[in-house]
C-alpha positions as CSV (number, residue, x, y, z in Angstrom):
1,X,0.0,0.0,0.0
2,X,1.6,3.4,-0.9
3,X,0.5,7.0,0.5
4,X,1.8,9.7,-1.0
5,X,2.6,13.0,0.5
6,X,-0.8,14.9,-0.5
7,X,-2.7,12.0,1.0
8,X,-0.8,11.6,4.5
9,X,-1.3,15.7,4.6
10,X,-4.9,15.5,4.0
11,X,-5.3,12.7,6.5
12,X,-3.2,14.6,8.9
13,X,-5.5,17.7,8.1
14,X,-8.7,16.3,8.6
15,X,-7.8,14.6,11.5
16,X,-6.9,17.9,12.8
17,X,-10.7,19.2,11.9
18,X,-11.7,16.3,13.7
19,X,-9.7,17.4,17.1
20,X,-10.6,20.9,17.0
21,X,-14.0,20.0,17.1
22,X,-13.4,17.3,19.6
23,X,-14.2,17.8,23.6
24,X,-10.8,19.4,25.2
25,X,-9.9,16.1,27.7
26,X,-9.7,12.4,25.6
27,X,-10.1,10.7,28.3
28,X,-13.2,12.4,30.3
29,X,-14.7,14.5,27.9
30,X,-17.4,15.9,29.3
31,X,-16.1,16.4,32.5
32,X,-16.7,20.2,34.2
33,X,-13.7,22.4,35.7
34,X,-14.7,21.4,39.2
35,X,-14.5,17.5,38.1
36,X,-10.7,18.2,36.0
37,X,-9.5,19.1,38.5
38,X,-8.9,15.3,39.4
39,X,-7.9,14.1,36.3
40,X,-5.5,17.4,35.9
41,X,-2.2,17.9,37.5
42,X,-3.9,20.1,40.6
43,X,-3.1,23.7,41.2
44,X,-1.5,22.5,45.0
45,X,1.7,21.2,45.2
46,X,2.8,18.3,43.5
47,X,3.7,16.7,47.0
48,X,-0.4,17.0,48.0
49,X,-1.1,14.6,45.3
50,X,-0.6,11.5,46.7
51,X,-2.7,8.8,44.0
52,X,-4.0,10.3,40.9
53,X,-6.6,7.1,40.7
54,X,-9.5,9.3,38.9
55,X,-8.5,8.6,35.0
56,X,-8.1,5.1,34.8
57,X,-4.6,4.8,33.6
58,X,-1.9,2.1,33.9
59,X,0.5,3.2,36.1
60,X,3.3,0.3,35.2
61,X,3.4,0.9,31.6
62,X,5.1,1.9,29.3
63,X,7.0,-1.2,29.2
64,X,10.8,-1.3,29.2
65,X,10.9,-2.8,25.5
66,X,8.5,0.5,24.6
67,X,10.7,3.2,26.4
68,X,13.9,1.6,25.0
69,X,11.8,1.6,21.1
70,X,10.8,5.6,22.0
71,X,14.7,6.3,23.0
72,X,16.2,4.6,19.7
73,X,13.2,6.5,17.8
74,X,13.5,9.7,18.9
75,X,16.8,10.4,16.9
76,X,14.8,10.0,14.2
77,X,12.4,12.1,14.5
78,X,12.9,14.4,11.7
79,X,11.6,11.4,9.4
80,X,8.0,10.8,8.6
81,X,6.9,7.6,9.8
82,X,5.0,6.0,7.2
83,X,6.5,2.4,7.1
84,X,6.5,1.8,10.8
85,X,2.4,2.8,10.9
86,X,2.1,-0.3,8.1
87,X,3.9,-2.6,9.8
88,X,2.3,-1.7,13.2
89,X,-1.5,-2.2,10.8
90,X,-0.2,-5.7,9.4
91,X,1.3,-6.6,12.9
92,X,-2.2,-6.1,14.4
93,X,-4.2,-7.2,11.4
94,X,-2.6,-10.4,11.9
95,X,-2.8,-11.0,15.6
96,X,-6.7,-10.0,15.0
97,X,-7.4,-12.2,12.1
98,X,-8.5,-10.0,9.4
99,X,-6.9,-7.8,6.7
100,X,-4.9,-4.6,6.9
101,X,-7.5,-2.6,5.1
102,X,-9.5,-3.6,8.2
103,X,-7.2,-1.5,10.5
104,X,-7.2,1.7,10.8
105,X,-4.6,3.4,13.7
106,X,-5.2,6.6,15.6
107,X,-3.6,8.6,18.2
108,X,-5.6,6.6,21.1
109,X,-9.0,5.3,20.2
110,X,-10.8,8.3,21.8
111,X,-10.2,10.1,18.2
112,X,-11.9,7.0,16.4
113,X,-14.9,7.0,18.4
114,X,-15.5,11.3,17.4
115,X,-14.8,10.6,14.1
116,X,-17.3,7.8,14.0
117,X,-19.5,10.0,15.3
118,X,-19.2,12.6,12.9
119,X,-19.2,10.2,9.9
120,X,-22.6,9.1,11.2
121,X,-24.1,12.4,12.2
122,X,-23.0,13.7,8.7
123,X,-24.1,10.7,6.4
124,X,-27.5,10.6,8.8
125,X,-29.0,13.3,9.9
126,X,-31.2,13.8,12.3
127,X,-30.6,9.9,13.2
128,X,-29.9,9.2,16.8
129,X,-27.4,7.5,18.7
130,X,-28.5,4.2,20.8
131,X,-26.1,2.9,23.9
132,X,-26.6,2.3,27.6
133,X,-26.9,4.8,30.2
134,X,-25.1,5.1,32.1
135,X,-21.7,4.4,29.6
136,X,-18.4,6.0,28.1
137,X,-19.8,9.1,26.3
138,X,-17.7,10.9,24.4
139,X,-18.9,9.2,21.2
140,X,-22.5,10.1,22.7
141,X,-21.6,13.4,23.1
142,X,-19.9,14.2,19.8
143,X,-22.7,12.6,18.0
144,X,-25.6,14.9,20.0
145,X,-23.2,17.9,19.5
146,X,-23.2,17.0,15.3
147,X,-27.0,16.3,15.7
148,X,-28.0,13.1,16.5
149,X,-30.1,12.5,19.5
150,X,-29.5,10.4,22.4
151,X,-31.4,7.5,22.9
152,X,-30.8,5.7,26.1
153,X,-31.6,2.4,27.8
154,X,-30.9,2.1,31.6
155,X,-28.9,-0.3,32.8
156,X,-30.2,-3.3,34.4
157,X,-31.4,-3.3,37.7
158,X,-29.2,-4.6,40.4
159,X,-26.5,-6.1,38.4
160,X,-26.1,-2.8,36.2
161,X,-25.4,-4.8,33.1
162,X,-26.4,-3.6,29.3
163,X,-29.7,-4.6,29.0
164,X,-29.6,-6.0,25.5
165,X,-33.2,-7.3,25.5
166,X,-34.4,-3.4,25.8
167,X,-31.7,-2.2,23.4
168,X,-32.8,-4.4,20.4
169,X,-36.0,-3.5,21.2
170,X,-35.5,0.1,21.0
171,X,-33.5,-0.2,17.1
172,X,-35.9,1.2,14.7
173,X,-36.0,3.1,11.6
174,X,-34.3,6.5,13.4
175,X,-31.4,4.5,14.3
176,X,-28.1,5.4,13.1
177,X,-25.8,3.5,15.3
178,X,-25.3,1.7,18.1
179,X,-23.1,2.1,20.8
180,X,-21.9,-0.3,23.4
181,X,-18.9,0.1,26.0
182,X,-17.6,-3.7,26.6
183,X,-16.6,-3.8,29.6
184,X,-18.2,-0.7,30.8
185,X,-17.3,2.4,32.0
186,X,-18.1,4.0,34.6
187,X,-19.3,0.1,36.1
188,X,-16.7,-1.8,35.0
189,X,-19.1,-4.4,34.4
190,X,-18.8,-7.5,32.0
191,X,-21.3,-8.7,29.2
192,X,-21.7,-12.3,28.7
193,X,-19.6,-12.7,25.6
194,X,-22.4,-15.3,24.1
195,X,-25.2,-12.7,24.8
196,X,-23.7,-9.7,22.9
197,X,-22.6,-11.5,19.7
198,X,-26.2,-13.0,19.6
199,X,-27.2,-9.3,19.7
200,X,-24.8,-8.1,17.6
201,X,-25.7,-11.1,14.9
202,X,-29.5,-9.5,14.6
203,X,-28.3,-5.7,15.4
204,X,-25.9,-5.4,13.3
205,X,-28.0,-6.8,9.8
206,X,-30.5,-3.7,10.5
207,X,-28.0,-1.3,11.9
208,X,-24.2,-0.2,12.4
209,X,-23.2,-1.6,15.7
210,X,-19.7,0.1,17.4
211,X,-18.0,-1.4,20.2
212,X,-15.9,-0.2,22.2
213,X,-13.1,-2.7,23.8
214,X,-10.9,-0.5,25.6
215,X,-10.4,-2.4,28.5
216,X,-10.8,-5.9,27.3
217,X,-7.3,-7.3,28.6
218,X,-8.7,-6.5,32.0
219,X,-11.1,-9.5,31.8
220,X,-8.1,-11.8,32.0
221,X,-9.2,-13.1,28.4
222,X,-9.6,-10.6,25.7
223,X,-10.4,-13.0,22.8
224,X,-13.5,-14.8,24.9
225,X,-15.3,-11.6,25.5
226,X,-13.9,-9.4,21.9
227,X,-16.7,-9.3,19.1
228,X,-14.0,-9.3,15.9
229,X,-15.0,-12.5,15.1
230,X,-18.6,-10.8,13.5
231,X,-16.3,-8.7,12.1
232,X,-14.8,-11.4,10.2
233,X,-18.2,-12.7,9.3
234,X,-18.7,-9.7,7.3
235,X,-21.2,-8.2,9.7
236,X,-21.3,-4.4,10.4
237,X,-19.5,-3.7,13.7
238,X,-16.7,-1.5,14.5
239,X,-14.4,-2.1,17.2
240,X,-12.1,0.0,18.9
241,X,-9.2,-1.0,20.7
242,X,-6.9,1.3,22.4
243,X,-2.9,0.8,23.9
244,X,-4.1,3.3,26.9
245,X,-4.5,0.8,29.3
246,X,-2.6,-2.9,29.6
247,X,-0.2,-1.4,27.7
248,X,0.6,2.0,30.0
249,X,0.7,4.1,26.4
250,X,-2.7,6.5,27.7
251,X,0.3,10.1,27.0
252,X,1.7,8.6,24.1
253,X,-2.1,8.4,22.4
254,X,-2.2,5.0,20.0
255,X,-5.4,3.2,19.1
256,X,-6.6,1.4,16.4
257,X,-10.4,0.4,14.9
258,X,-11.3,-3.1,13.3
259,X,-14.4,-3.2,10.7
260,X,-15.1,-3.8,7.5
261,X,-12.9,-1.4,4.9
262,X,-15.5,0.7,3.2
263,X,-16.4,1.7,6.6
264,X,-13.2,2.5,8.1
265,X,-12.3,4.7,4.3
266,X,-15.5,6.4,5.1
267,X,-14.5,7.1,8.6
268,X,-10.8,7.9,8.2
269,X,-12.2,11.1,6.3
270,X,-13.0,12.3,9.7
271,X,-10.3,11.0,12.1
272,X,-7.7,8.4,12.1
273,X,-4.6,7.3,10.0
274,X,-0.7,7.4,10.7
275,X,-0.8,11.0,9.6
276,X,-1.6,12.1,12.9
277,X,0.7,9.4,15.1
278,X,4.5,10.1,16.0
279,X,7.9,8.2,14.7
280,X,8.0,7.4,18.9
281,X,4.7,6.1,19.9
282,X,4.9,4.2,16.5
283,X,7.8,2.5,17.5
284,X,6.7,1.9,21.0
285,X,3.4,0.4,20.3
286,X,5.7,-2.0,18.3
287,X,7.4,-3.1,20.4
288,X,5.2,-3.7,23.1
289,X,2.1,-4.6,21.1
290,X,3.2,-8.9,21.1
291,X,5.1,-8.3,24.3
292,X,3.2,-11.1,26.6
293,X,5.5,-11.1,29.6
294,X,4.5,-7.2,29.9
295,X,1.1,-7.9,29.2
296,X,1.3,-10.6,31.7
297,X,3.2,-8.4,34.6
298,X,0.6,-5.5,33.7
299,X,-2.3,-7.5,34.3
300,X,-0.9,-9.2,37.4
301,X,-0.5,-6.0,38.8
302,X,-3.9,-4.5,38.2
303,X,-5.5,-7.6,39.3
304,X,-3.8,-7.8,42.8
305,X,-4.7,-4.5,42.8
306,X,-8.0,-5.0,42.8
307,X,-8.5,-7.7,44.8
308,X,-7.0,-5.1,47.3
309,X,-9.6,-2.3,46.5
310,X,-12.5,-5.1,47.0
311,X,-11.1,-6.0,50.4
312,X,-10.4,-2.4,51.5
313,X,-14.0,-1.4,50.4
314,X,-15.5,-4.8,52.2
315,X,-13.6,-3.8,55.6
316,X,-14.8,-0.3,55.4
317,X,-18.5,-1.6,54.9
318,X,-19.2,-0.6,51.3
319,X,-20.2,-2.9,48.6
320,X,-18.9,-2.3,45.1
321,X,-19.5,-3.4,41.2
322,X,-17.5,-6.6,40.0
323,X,-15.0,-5.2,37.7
324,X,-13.5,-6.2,34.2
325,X,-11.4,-3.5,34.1
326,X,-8.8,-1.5,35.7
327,X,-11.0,0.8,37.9
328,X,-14.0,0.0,40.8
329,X,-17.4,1.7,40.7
330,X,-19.0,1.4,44.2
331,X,-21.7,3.4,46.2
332,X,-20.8,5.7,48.3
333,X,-22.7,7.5,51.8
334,X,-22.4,11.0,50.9
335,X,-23.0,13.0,48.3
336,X,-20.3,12.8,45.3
337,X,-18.9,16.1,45.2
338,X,-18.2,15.9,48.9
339,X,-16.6,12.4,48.7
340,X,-14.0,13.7,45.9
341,X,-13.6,16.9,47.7
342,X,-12.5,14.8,50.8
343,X,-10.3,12.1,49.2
344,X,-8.2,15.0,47.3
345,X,-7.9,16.7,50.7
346,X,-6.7,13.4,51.3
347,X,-4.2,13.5,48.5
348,X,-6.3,10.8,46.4
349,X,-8.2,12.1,43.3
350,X,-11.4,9.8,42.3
351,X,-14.5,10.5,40.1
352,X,-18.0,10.5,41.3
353,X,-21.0,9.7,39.3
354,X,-24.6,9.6,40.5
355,X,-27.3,7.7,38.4
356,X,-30.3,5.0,39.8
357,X,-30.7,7.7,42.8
358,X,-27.6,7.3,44.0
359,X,-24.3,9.0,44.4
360,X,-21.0,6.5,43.0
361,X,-17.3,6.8,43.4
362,X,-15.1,5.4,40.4
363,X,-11.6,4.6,41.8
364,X,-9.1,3.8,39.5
365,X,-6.3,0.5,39.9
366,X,-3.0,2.1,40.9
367,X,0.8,0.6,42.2
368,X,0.4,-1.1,45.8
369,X,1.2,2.3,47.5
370,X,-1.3,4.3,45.6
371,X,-3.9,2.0,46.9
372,X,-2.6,1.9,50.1
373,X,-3.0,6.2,49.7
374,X,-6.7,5.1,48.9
375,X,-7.4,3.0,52.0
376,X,-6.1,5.2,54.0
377,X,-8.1,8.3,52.9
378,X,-11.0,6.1,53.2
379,X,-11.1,5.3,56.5
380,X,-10.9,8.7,57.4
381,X,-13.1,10.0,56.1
382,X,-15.8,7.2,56.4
């Protein structure tokens, strides 16, 4: 595949569009200035900050073999990149089982999921959006603020899982795409991997269906719960994968989308491509993307960190969401602006949610001492 100068510009160019319409934070988009304030390097000293567990990110990553790729690459900076974002799209093509024209990279998978947006609002209008509620929403968000509306199924009852049976039930004729956060966020819960390719099989032969996988290694086994295998039936379903979280790579911004090629072309009009990624993070996805003993060691560390978090929130009396992912969603006993106002007084920055009449605190997986920070915070102010 070649890509000529004028195309990698234009990619880079309306990738660019794409951003400056964008919300300003990737990773919380729709946060307020009271709320980024957790997620942001705070305006105290950098000594009051004692666990920065509020934007789910990996704290043992990037691994060694990806800082020593980004040290070796940055001498080279002065090169355009195009052969290592090929090889980086065949790499991944292969390990997913499908064809390089049914990649398509990204700096971090937050950009996919806007320009998806777009692509639908644009090709659709007045169509609406369908997910869960409560879910990730910045490709909500985009798509309401291009013109789609927002149609929304609670969660289940209780459990807090997608409730499928309601979603297919709400597809109709106004639909323009479907959106589902596998595992969720803010829950962190798990679908049943049979259930959602059963609904994916119907969904997807009457409408687009987008699924968003960003914290899939967290399950402990990514390929029992991915949907790329209706991908490779030929079905319509996006999904989008990101190197922000097992991998440690959420600064470095490197994601990738799998689908079916005329979809991703249409998309990459509005986002997307190795126009817009870096000769570093190139390099560094790379060389950590088939790394297993890092994969292995990252996971290990977020799981025995939450099996701390679910003890530390047992002991202290509060019950919480079983997680697939690298954060905890649990209730909390006051309301959710005081409980973050507290923990940061604390030196530990978490978010708060409040949906099904009641207020929620998400707590991200940190190292052994930033939970540690976390229990201690909590029993004070308990």
């Amino acid at each position: 595949m070649s890509l000529n100068r004028r195309e990698w510009l234009r990619s880079g160019l309306l990738a660019g569009v794409g951003l400056a319409a964008a919300p300003a934070a990737y990773c919380e988009p729709w946060l307020d200035k009271a709320e980024l304030a957790g997620v942001q390097p705070p305006t105290a000293p950098k000594a009051a900050l004692k666990a920065r567990l509020s934007a789910n990110e990996n704290p043992h990553g990037p691994s060694p073999k990806a800082i020593k790729a980004i040290n070796e690459a940055a001498s080279e900076g002065f090169l355009y990149p195009f052969q290592y974002g090929m090889q980086l799209q065949k790499m991944i093509a292969e390990e997913e089982g499908v064809a390089p024209e049914q990649i398509l990279l990204s700096a971090g998978s937050g950009a996919l999921l806007h320009a998806t947006a777009l692509q639908y609002a644009y090709s659709n209008p007045g169509s609406s959006v369908l997910s869960a509620d409560p879910t990730y929403e910045q490709l909500v968000r985009a798509a309401v603020m291009h013109g789609m509306t927002w149609d929304k199924v609670p969660l289940t009852s209780g459990t807090y899982d997608h409730n499928l049976e309601e979603m297919e039930k709400k597809v109709n004729d106004k639909t323009g795409l479907v959106y589902i956060c596998n595992p969720n966020n803010p829950t962190g819960v798990t679908i049943n991997p049979e259930a959602l390719r059963t609904f994916v099989d119907r969904v997807s032969a009457k409408k687009p269906v987008f699924v968003d996988e960003a914290y899939i290694h967290y399950t402990g086994d990514p390929k029992k719960y991915t949907v790329i295998e209706n991908i490779k039936k030929g079905q319509n379903v996006m999904v989008a994968k990101t190197f922000s979280k097992i991998y440690g790579m959420a600064g470095l911004r490197m994601g990738y989308m799998v689908g079916q090629p005329d979809t991703l072309k249409a998309i990459s009009k509005w986002g997307g491509g190795t126009g817009n990624l870096t000769m570093t993070t190139l390099r560094a996805a790379l060389a950590c993307y088939k790394d297993d003993e890092f994969i292995k060691y990252s996971l290990g560390k977020g799981l025995e960190a939450r099996e701390f978090l679910y003890t530390t929130l047992k002991q202290n009396g509060y019950t919480y969401l079983p997680s697939g992912t690298n954060f905890v969603l649990f209730p909390i006993r006051m309301k959710g602006d005081d409980f973050t106002k507290k923990m940061m007084e604390n030196g530990v920055s978490v978010r708060q949610w409040k949906f099904d009449g009641q207020f929620w605190c998400r707590v991200s997986l940190g190292t052994m001492e930033q939970m540690k920070y976390f229990a201690d915070a909590l029993k004070v102010i308990s």
